[in-house]
C-alpha atoms as one frame of an Amber mdcrd trajectory, in Angstrom:
protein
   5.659  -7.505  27.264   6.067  -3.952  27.919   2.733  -2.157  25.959  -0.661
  -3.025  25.793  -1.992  -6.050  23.952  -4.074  -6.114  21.149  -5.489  -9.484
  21.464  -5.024 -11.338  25.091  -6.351 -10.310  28.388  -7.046  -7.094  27.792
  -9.577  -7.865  25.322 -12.752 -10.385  25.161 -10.651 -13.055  23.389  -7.777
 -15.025  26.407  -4.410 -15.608  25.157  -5.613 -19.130  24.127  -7.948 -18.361
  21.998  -4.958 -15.590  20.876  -2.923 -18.248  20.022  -5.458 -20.232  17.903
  -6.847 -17.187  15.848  -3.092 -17.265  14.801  -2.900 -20.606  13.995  -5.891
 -20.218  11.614  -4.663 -16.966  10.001  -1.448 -18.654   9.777  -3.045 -21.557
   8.165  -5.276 -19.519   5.785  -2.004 -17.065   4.702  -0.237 -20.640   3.819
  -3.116 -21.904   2.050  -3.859 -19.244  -0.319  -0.522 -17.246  -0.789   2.084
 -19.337  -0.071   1.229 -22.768  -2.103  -0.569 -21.188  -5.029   2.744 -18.993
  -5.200   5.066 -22.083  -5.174   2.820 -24.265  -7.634   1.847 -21.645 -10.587
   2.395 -18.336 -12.036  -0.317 -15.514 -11.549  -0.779 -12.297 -12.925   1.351
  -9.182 -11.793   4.971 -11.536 -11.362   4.980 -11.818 -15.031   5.559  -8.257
 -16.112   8.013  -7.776 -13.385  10.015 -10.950 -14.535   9.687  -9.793 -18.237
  10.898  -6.247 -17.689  13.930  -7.967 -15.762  14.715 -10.319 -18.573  14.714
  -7.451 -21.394  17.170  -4.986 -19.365  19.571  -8.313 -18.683  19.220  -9.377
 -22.391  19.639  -5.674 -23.421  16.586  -5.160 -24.766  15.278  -2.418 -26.178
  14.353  -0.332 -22.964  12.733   2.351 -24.619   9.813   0.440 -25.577   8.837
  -0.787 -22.173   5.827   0.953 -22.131   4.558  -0.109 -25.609   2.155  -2.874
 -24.577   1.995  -4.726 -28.082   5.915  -4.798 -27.869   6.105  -5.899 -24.269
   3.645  -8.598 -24.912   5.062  -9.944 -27.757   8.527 -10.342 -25.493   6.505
 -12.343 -22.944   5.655 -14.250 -25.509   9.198 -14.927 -26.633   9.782 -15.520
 -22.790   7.299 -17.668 -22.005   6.155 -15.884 -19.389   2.576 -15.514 -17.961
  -0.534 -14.207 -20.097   0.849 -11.829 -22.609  -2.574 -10.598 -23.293  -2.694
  -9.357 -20.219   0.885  -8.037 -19.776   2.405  -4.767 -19.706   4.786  -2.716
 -17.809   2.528   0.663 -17.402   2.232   2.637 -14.563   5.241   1.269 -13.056
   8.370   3.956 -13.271  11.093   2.868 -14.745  13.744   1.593 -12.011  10.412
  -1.197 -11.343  12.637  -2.965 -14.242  15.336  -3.159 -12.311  14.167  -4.897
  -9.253  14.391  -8.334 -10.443  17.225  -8.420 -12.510  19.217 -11.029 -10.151
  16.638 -13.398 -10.789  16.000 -13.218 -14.797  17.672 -16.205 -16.116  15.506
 -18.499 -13.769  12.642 -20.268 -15.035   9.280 -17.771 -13.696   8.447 -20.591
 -11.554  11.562 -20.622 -10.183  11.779 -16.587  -9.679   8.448 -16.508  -8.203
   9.554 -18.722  -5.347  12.431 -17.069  -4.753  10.423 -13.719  -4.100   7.485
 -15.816  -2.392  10.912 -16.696   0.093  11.680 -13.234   0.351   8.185 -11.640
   1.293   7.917 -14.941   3.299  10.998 -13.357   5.451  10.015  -9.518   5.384
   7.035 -11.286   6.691   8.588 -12.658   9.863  10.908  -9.732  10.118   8.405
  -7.400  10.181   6.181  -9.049  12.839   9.766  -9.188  15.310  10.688  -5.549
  14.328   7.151  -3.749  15.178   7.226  -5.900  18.676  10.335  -4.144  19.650
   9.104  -0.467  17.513   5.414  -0.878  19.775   6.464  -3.091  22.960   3.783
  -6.110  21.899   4.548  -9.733  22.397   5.620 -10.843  19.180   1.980 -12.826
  18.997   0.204  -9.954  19.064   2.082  -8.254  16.096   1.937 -11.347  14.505
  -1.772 -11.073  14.518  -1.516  -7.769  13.245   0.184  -8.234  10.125  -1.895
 -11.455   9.650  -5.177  -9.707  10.222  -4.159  -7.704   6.937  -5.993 -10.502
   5.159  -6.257 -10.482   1.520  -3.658  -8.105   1.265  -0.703 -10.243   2.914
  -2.160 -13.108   0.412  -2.318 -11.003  -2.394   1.134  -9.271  -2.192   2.800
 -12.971  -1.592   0.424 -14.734  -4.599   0.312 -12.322  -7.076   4.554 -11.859
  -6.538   4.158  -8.398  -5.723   7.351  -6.687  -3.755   4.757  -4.653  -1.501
   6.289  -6.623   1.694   9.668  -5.811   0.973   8.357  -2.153   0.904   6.614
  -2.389   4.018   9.378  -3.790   5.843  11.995  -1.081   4.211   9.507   1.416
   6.325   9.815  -0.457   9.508  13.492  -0.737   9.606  13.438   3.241   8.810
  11.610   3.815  11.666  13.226   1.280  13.669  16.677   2.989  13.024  15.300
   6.398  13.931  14.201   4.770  17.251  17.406   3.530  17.395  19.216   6.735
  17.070  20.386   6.243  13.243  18.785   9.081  11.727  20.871   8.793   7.781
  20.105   4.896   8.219  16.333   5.412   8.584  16.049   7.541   5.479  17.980
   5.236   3.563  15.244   2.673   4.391  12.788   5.237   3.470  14.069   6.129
   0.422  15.114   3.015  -1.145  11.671   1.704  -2.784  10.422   5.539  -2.744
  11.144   5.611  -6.605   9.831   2.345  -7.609   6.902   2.521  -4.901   5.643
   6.138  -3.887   4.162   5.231  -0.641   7.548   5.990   1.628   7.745   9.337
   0.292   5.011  10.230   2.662   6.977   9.386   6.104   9.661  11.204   4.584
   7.938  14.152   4.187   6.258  14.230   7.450   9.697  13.836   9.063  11.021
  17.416   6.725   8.015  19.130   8.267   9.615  17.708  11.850  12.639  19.429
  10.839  14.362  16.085  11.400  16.753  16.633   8.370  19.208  13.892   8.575
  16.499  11.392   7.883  15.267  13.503   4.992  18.792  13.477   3.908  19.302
  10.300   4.066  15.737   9.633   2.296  17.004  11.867  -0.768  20.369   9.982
  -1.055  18.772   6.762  -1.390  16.109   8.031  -4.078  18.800   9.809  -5.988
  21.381   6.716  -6.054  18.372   4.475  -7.188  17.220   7.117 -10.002  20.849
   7.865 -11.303  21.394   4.019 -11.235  17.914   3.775 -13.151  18.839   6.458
 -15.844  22.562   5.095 -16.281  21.247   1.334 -17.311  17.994   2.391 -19.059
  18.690   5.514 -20.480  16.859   9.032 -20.010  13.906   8.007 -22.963  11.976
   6.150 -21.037  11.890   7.695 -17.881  10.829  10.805 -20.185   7.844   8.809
 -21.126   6.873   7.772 -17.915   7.050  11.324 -16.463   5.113  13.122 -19.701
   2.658  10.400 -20.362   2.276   7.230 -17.893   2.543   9.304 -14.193  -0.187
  12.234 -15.236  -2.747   8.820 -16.424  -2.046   7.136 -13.473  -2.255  10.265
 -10.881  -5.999  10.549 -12.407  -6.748   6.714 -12.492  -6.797   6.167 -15.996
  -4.136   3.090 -16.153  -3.632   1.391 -19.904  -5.656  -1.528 -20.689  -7.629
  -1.387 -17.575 -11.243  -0.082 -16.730 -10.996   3.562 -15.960 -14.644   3.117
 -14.367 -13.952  -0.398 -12.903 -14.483  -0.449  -8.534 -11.553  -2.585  -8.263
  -9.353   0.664  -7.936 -11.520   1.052  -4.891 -10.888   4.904  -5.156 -12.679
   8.610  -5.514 -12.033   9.273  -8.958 -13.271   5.841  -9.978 -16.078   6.031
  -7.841 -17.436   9.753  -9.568 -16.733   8.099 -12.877 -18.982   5.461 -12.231
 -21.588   8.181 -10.494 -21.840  10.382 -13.357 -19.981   9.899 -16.489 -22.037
   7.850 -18.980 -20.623   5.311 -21.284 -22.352   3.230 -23.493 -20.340   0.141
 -22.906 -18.248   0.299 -19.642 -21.252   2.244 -17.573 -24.374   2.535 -19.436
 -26.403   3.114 -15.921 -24.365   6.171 -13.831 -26.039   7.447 -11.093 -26.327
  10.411 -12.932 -25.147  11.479 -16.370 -23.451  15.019 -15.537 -19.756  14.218
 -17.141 -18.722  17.569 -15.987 -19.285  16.679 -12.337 -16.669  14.030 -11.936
 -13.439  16.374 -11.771 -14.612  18.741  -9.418 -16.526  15.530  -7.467 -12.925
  13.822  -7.389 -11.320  17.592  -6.458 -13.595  18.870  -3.759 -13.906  15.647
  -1.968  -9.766  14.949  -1.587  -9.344  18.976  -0.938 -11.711  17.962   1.833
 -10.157  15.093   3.084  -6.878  16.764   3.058  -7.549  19.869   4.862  -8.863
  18.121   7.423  -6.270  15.770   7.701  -3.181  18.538   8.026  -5.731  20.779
  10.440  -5.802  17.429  12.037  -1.723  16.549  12.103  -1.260  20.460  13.207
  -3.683  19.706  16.249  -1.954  16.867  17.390   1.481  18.526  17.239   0.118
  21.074  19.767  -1.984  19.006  21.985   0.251  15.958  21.820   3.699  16.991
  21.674   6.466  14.834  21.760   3.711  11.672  21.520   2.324  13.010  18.396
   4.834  11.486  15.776   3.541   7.691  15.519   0.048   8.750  15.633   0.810
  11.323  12.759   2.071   8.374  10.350  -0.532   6.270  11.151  -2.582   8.781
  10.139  -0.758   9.577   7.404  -0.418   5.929   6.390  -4.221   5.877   5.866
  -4.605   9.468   3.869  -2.283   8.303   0.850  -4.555   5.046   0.600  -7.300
   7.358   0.926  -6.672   9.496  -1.735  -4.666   7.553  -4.214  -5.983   7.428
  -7.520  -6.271   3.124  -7.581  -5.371   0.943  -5.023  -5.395  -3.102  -4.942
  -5.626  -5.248  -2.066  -2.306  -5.708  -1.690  -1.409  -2.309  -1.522  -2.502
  -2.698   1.957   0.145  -4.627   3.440   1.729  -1.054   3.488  -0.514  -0.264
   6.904   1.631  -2.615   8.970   3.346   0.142  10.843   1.069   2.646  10.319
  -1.541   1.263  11.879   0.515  -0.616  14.584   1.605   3.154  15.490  -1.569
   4.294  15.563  -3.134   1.644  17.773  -0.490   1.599  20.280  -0.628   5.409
  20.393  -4.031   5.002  20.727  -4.002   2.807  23.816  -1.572   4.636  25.373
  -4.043   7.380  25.323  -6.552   5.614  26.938  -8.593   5.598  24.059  -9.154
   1.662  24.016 -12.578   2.508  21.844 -10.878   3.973  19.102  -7.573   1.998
  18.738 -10.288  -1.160  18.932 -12.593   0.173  16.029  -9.314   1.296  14.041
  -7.916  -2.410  14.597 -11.338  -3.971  13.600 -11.661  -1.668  10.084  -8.392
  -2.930   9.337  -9.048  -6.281   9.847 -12.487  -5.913   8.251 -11.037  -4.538
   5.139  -8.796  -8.004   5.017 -11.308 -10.350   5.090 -14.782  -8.602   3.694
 -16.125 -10.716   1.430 -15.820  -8.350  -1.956 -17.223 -10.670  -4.368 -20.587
  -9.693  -2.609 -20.306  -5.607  -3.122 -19.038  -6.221  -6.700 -22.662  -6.810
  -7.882 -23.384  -2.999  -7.285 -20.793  -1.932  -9.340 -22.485   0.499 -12.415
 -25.715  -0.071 -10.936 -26.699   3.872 -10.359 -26.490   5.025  -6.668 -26.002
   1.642  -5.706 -23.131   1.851  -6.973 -21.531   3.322  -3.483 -22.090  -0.136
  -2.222 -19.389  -1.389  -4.200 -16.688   0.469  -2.723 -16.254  -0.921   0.902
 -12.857  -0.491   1.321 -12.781   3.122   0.093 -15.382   3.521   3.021 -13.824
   1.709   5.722 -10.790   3.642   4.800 -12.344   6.479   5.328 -14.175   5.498
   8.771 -10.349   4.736   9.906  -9.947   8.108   8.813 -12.513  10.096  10.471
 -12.395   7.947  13.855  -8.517   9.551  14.031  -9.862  12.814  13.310 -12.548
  12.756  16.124 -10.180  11.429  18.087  -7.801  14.460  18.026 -10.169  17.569
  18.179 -12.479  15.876  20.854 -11.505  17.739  24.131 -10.647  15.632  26.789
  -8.018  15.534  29.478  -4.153  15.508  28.442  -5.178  16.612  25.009  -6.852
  19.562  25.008
């Protein structure tokens, strides 16, 4: 192997003991993702399968974000929990995604996608050895040491690999010298999932504008597609009512206070607006604190973090791009209004860019404490913070992966604007 290693010789743990932590993360993903995903239907799969089934049967489209209507088709489906179905905040093209596989049984389309994120799995592990220079091992660890995220995305059917791996192969084809190819990977899951929109616009402020153009290609082709088959209604309705709820964390029939959305503007909720029902015991009952709680703190962060991107353009030059979407990759987790677990399986490259960039530096401390966050925030045991939740101040204690994200955070920031040699 060309680069550094992030677990082997170069570390406490020998390749031997390498090869066995993969063997038991391997073992644990198979456990709990793969054969609970082949045996039974969760939540999540069943409102992408339903939405499928009513744009092949011709459904009414228009009504896909009418939860009493979208539950009573999952009823006449068969599909899932339809109490707890709907097809809110997803935009509209989501509908689209699984069209191919509506007329199988949900078992049967749930395996087929478990086979799929199964395969952007192992694809992604060989691509990011070749994007970083690791053994294939160690970026197999990597993505493994995602935890409950890679479990989660696989269990729950969610197509967060395949969006993952759409990023790699973008950035794999810039390497490569395909600049229209890369943005085409970029863009392609931009309008369903927003996360790749961030790469592309780092890559605009590089002035790199065949990627950009071939980011804005893809998203257009996959919007005009999305209007053609389901009309302009509905994506009216998700722009003037379901985007603005969800941008602010306030997603239909879920907990608007709940910690699950591990995020700021849940968090402030929970601090000081009170509620009789859903948080009868803020921290403090000053409703008109939240907003500007939520606004200062993410102005904040984000200041900092394009101070922080501008720093490392000067100091690091032409070495500064993979560090920049690692860091990147960690601000839109950081701020976003609600995040799950498996959200997280969307750190695979930028973290692996940030660690190698890291060790390439010489900074062995930091790319170590980034790589142990990460892997802390896939395995912490959260049933153990969840008793804080709504319990006043202690409520903070319930957010640990809001936290750790933003240790990640801050140990990048140090790391750029602390003077040392070949940086300054």
């Amino acid at each position: 192997m060309t680069g550094h290693t992030i677990v082997g010789k170069s570390l406490v743990l020998p390749r031997v003991a390498a090869v066995l932590l993969f063997v038991a993360l391997a073992g644990n993903f198979a456990v709990h993702a793969v054969a609970p995903a082949l045996t039974r239907l969760d939540t999540d799969f069943p409102d992408y399968l339903t939405a499928a089934r009513i744009v092949a049967d011709r459904g009414e489209v228009d009504r896909l974000y009418d939860n009493a209507w979208f539950q009573d088709q999952m009823r006449r489906y068969h599909i899932g929990k339809p109490s707890e179905g709907k097809f809110a905040p997803f935009p509209p093209p989501t509908a689209l995604l699984w069209v191919s596989l509506a007329r199988l049984t949900p078992l049967d389309a749930l395996r087929v996608v478990t086979g799929l994120s199964v395969l952007a799995l192992a694809v992604s592990v060989t691509l990011l050895s070749r994007i970083l220079g690791w053994s294939v091992l160690d970026s197999a660890l990597l993505v493994l040491l995602s935890g409950v995220a890679a479990i989660n995305a696989v269990r729950l059917g969610q197509p967060y690999m395949l969006v993952s791996l759409s990023c790699i192969l973008g950035y794999y084809a810039y390497l490569r010298g395909r600049p229209l190819l890369a943005g085409l990977c970029f863009g392609l899951f931009t309008p369903i999932k927003y996360f790749p929109v961030v790469i592309l616009i780092y890559f605009a402020f590089c002035k790199q504008w065949r990627v950009v153009l071939g980011g804005a290609a893809a998203i257009l082709a996959v919007v005009l597609v999305s209007i053609g088959l389901l009309g302009w209604k509905v994506h009216q309705e998700f722009l003037s009512s379901v985007l603005g709820m969800h941008l602010v964390g306030q997603l239909s029939m879920q907990d608007p206070f709940t910690a699950s959305f591990q995020s700021f503007d849940t968090l402030f909720r929970r601090l000081f607006v009170f509620d009789a029902t859903s948080n009868p015991h803020p921290m403090l009952s000053s409703p008109e604190l939240s907003g500007p709680a939520v606004a200062i703190t993410k102005s904040l962060i984000f200041c900092t973090a394009i101070a922080t991107l501008i720093r490392l353009a000067r100091s690091a030059g032409e070495r500064a791009p993979p560090a920049s979407i690692g860091l990147l990759g960690i601000l839109v987790l950081l701020l976003a209004p609600a995040t799950a677990t498996y959200h997280f399986v969307l750190l695979w490259l930028p973290i692996g860019l940030l660690i190698n960039f890291l060790l390439r530096e010489g900074a062995r401390a930091f790319a170590y404490f980034i790589l142990g966050v990460y892997a802390l925030i896939g395995f912490f045991p959260y049933r153990l913070s969840v008793h804080f939740e709504g319990d006043g101040a202690l409520t903070l204690l319930a957010y640990p992966r809001l936290f750790l994200l933003l240790a990640m955070f801050m140990a990048c920031v140090i790391f750029v604007w602390r003077p040392r040699r070949g940086m300054a």
